[in-house]
C-alpha positions as CSV (number, residue, x, y, z in Angstrom):
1,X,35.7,39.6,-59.5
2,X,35.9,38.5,-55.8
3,X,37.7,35.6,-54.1
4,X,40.6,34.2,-52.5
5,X,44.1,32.9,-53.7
6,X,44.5,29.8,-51.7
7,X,47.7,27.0,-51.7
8,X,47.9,23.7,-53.3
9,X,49.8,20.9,-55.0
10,X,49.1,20.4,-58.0
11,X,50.1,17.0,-59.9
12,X,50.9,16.9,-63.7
13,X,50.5,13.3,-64.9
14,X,53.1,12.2,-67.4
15,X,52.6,9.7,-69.8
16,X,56.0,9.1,-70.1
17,X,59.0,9.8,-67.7
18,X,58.0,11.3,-64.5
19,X,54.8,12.8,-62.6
20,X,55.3,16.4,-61.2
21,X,53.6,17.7,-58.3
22,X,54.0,21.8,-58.5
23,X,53.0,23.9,-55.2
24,X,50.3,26.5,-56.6
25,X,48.8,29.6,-55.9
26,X,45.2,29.4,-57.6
27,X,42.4,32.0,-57.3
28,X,39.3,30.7,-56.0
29,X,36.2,33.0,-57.3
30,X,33.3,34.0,-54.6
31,X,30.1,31.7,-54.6
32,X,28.2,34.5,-56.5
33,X,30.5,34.9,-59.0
34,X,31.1,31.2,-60.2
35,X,28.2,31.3,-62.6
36,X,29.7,34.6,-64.0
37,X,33.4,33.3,-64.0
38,X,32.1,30.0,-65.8
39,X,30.1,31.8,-68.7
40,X,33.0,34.4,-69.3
41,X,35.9,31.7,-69.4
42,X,34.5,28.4,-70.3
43,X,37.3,27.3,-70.7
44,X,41.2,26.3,-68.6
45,X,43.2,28.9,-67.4
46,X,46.9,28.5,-66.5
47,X,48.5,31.7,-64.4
48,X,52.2,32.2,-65.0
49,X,52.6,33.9,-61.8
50,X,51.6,31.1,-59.2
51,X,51.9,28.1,-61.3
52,X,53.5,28.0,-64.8
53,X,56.9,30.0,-62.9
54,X,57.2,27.4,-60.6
55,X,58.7,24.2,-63.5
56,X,60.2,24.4,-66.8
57,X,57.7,23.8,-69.6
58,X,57.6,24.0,-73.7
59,X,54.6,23.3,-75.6
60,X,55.1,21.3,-79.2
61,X,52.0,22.2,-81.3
62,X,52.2,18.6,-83.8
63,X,50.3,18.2,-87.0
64,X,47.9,15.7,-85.1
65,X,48.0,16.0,-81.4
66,X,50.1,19.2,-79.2
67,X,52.2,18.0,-76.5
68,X,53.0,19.5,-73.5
69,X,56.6,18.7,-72.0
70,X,57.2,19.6,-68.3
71,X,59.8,18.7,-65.7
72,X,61.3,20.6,-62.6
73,X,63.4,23.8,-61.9
């Protein structure tokens, strides 16, 4: 697949505490290959290298709704 890694900020919203703003590296897929890119990953993506590295994270899967705890290095 062909495209470009490009810069940008990224903002995590909290619903409690603190928002997050986390400076990204995210790949950008070519024009021709965004209908491709959309029918093989129809879905969110999250790269470690680029993003996830960048803040300190933890996921808690809950019997009724998973939360998603994040806060800075």
């Amino acid at each position: 697949m062909s495209g470009s890694l490009t810069r940008l900020n990224i903002n995590l919203l909290a619903q409690e505490g603190q928002d997050l703003t986390v400076d990204s590296t995210v790949f950008i897929p070519d024009d021709n290959f965004s209908d491709i890119w959309n029918n093989l990953f129809n879905c969110s993506v999250l790269g470690l290298g680029g993003f996830l590295e960048r803040f300190r994270f933890a996921i808690d899967f809950g019997y009724d709704r998973d939360i998603f705890y994040f806060g800075s290095l």
